[in-house]
N, C-alpha and C positions, 0 to 999 in steps of 0.2 A: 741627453746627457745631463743636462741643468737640473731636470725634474729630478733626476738619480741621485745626484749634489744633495740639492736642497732637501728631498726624502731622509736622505744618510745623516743629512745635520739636523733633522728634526728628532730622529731618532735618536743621536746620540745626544741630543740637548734634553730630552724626554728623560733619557736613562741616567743621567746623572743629575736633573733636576725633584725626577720622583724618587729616585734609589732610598730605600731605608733607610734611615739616616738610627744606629742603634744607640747613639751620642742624645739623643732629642729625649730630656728627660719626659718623666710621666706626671703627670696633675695629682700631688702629692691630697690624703685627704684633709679635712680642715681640724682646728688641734682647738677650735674652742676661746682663741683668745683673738676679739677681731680685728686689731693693727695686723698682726701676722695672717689671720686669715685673708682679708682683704688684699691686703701683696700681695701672695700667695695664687689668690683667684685673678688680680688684674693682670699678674702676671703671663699666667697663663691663657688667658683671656686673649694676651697681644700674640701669643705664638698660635693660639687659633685661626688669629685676623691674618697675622703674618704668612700660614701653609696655606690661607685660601688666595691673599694677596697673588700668592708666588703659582699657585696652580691656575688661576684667571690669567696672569702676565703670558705666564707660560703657553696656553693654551691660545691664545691673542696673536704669540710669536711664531706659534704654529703654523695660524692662517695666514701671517704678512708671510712667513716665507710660503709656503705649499703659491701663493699668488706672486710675490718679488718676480718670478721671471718673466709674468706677462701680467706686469703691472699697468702697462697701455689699457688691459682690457677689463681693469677692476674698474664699476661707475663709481664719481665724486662722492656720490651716498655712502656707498663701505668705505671708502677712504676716511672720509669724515665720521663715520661711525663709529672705526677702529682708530683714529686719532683723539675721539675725547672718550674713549675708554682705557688707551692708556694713559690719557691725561690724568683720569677719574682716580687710574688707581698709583700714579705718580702722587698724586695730593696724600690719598689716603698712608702711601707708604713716609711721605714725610713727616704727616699728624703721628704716626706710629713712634716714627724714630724720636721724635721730642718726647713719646710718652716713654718710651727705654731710658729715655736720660735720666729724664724724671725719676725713673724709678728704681735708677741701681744708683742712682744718689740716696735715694730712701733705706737701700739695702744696709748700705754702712751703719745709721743710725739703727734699725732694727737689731744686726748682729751685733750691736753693741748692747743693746736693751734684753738682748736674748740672755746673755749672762747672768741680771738680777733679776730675771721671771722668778714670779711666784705662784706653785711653790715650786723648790727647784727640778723637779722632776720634768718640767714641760718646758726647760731650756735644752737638750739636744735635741726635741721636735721640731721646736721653735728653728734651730741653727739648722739642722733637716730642709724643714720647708722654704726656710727662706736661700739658702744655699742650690736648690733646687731650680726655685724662680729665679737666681741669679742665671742659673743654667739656661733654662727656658728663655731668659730674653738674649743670652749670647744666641741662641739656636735662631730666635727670630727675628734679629741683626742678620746671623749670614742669611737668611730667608730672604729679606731687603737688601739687602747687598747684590743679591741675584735679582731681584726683582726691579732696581732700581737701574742694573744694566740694561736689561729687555726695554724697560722705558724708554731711556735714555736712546738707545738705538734704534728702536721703531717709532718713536716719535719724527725722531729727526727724517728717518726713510719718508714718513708717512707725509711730512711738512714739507718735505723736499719734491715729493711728486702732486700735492694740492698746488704747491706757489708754479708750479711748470705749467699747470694746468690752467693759469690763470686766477686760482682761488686766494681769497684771504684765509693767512692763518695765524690767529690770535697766540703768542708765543708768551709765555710769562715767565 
């Protein structure tokens, strides 16, 4: 009956972590002028890093649960294996989230500067693209947002059954 459980939540964590999301703009192309382009591309950049983030968490939380019920008989190796992998990608998703700050700080100033491009024909591209990449790093926010639960929860299971077992675990 546990395996049924744990099946049925993996599937419905599956189906609403991979679900099409039709809100997740598209990688607008480049307009030729490289402040805007360069946003633009970093932007997008991080919603790449962030749907791989989210499909490795995912995929990670897959295996702690499909094992959770007979975690006695997982060896220390996978335990620890899957503890600095989600560690690995805990880091990566917080280096992420500083660079979203970063860069819908940058946004402001951009859509301001969009207004006196020259000439004026390549400021609604400009307010386009960068509008866009504002889209793109909300999408890759809620990406980390998810991704940072999964962490946050299988680390702790994963810390929780090393320190039972006698092991150190480096906690930061």
């Amino acid at each position: 009956m546990k395996k049924f459980f744990f099946l049925c939540l993996a599937f419905i964590v599956s189906t609403v972590v991979f679900g099409q999301d039709d809100k997740t703009p598209k990688r607008p192309e480049n307009m030729g002028v490289s402040d805007f382009d360069i946003f633009k591309n970093n932007s997008f950049d991080i919603l790449d890093e962030s749907v791989k983030l989210k499909t490795d968490a995912t995929r990670l939380d897959t295996d702690v649960k499909s094992y959770a019920a007979g975690l006695a008989s997982v060896s220390v190796e996978k335990l620890k294996a899957d503890f600095k992998a989600f560690r690995g990608i805990g880091k990566s998703t917080n280096e992420l989230t500083g660079r979203i700050d970063d860069l819908k700080e940058q946004s402001k100033a951009l859509l301001e500067s969009a207004k006196s491009l020259k000439p004026m024909t390549r400021s609604p591209q400009a307010t386009g693209n960068t509008n866009k990449s504002v889209k793109g790093l909300d999408a890759s926010k809620k990406n980390l947002d998810v991704v940072t639960s999964l962490v946050t929860t299988n680390t702790k299971l994963l810390a929780d059954e090393l320190k039972n077992r006698g092991e150190t675990v480096d906690e930061e």
